[in-house]
C-alpha positions as CSV (number, residue, x, y, z in Angstrom):
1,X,0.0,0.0,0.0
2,X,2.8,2.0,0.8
3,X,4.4,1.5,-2.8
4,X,0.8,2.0,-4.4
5,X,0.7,5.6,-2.7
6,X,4.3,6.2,-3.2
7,X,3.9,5.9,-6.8
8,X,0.5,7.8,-7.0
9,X,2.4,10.7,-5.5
10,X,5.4,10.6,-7.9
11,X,2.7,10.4,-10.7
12,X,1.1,13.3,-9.6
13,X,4.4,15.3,-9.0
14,X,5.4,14.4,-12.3
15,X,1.9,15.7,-14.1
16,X,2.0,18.7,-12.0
17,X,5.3,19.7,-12.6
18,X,4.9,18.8,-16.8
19,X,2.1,21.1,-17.1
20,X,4.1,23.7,-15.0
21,X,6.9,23.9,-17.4
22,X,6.9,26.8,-20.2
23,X,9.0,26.7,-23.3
24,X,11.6,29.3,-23.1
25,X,10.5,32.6,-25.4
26,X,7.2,31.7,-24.8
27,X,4.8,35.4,-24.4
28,X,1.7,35.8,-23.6
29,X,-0.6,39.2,-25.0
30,X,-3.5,40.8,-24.4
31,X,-5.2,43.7,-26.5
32,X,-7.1,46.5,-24.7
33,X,-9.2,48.3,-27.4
34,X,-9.0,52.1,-26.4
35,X,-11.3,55.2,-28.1
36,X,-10.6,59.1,-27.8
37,X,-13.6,60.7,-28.8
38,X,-13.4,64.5,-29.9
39,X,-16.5,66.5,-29.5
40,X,-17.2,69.2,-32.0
41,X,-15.3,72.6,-30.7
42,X,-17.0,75.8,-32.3
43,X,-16.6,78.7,-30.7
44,X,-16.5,82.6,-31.2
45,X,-16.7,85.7,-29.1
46,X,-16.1,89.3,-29.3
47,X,-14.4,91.5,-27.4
48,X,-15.3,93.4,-26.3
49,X,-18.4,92.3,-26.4
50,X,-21.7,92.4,-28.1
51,X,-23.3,94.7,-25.9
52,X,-20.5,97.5,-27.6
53,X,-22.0,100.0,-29.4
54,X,-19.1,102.0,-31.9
55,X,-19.7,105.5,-32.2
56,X,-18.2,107.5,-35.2
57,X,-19.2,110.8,-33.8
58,X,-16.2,111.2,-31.7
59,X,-13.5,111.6,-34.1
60,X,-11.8,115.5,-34.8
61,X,-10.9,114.9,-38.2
62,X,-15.0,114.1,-39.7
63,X,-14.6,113.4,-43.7
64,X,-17.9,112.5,-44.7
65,X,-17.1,112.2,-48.5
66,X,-13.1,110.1,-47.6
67,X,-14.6,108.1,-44.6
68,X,-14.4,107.8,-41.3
69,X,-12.1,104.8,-39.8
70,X,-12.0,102.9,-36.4
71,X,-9.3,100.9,-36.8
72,X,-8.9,97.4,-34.3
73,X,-11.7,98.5,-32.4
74,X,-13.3,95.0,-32.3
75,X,-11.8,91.6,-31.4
76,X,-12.8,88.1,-32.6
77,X,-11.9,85.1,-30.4
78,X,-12.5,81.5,-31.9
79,X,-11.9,78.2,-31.3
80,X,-12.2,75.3,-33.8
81,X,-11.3,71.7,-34.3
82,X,-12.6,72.9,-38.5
83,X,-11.4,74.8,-41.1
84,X,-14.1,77.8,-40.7
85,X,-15.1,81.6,-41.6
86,X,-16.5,84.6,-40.1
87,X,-18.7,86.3,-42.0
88,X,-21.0,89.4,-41.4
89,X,-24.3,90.8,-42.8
90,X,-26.3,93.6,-41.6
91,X,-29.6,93.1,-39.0
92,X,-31.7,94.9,-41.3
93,X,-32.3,96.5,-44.9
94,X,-30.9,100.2,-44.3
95,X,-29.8,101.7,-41.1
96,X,-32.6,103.1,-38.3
97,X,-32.8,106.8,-38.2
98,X,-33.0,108.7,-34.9
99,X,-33.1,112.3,-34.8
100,X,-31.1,114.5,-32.8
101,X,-31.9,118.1,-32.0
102,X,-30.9,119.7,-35.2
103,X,-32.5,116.7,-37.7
104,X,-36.0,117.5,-39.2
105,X,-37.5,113.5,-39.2
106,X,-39.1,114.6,-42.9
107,X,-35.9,115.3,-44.4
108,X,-34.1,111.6,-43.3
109,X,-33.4,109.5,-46.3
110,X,-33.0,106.0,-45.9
111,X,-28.8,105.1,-45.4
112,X,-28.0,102.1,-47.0
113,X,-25.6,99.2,-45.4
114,X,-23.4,99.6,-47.4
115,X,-22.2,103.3,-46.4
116,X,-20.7,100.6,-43.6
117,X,-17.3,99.1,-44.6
118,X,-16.0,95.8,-42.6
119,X,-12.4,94.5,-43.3
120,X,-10.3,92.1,-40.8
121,X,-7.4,94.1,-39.6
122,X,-4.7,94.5,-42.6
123,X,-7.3,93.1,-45.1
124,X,-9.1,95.1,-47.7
125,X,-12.5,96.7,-46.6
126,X,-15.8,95.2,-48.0
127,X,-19.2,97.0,-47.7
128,X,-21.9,95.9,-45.4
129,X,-24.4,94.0,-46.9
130,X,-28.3,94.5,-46.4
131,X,-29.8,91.4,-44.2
132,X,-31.8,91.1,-47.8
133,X,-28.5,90.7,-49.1
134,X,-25.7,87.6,-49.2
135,X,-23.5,88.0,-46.4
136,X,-19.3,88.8,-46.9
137,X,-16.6,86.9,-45.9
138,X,-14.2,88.9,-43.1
139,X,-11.9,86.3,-41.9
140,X,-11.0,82.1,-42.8
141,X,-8.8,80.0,-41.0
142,X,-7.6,76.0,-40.3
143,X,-8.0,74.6,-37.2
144,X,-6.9,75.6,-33.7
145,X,-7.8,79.2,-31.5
146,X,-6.6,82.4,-31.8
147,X,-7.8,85.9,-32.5
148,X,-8.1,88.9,-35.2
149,X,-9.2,92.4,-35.1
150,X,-11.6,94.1,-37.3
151,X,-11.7,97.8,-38.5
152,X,-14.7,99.7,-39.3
153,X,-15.0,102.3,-42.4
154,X,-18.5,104.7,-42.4
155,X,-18.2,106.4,-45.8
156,X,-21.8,108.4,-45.3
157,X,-20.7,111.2,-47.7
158,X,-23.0,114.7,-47.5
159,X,-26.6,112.6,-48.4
160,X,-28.2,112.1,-45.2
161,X,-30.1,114.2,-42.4
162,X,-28.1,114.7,-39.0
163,X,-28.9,112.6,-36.9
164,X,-28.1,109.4,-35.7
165,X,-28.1,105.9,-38.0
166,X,-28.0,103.0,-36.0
167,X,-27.5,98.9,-37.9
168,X,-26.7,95.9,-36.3
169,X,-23.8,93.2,-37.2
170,X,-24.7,90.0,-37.3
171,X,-21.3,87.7,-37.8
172,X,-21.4,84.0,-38.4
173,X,-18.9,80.9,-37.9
174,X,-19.5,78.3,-39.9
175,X,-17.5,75.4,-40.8
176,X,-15.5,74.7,-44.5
């Protein structure tokens, strides 16, 4: 009985040491599937801000007829994981007409957009268009954030009423 266990034991010594051996060079791998996933970054602001309202009044040398410049008044801000542009149209047809103590209200003709010029800093200026209208293109860019200025032209000439012409800006991102 003694042998019979004695040799059961050995057996089982010799299976459990067998199945313990590896072959040298022998790897073992495992793959872990990994995902990164990018949500859609879109963003634009001004500065300083949209509650800014740019006055052309306050400027010593007034040229109606040659135009009246505010250079880098306005600041864009984006961020974008797209190639995009910025484009701009006016809020309305014409500008709104207030008048001021020495305006008469009968003698206001209607001031186009256009008397409003709109060109990225350095850039070449481009009228306003109407909200009727197809809007312009003021800035493009590739991915990434960053900024531009923009610089405002008001080329009224000697046509309209005093008083004061209000028009809103409307500017757009949108992807390429």
């Amino acid at each position: 009985m003694k042998k019979i266990l004695l040799a059961l034991t050995v057996i089982c010594a010799g299976a459990v040491s067998a199945t313990a051996q590896v072959a040298t060079g022998t790897t073992t791998t495992r793959t872990q599937n990994m995902k990164i996933i990018i949500k859609e970054v879109f963003d634009l602001a001004l500065t300083p801000g949209t509650l800014q309202t740019f006055s052309f009044d306050a400027l010593s040398n007034y040229d109606a007829a040659g135009g009246i410049e505010l250079a880098a008044v306005n600041t864009m801000n984006y961020k974008s994981n797209h190639l995009w542009k910025v484009t701009a149209i006016a809020n309305a047809p014409e500008f709104v007409f207030a008048s001021t103590a020495n305006s008469k209200v009968a003698d206001a003709s209607p001031m186009p957009t256009s008397v409003l010029q709109i060109r990225k800093t350095g850039g070449t200026y481009q009228a306003l268009p109407a909200s009727t209208g197809a809007a312009i293109t003021v800035a493009s860019g590739s991915r990434g954030s960053g900024n531009f200025t923009l610089d405002y032209k008001a080329v009224p000439g000697y046509t309209y009423q005093t008083g004061e012409y209000t028009i809103g800006v409307v500017y757009t991102m949108t992807n390429q």
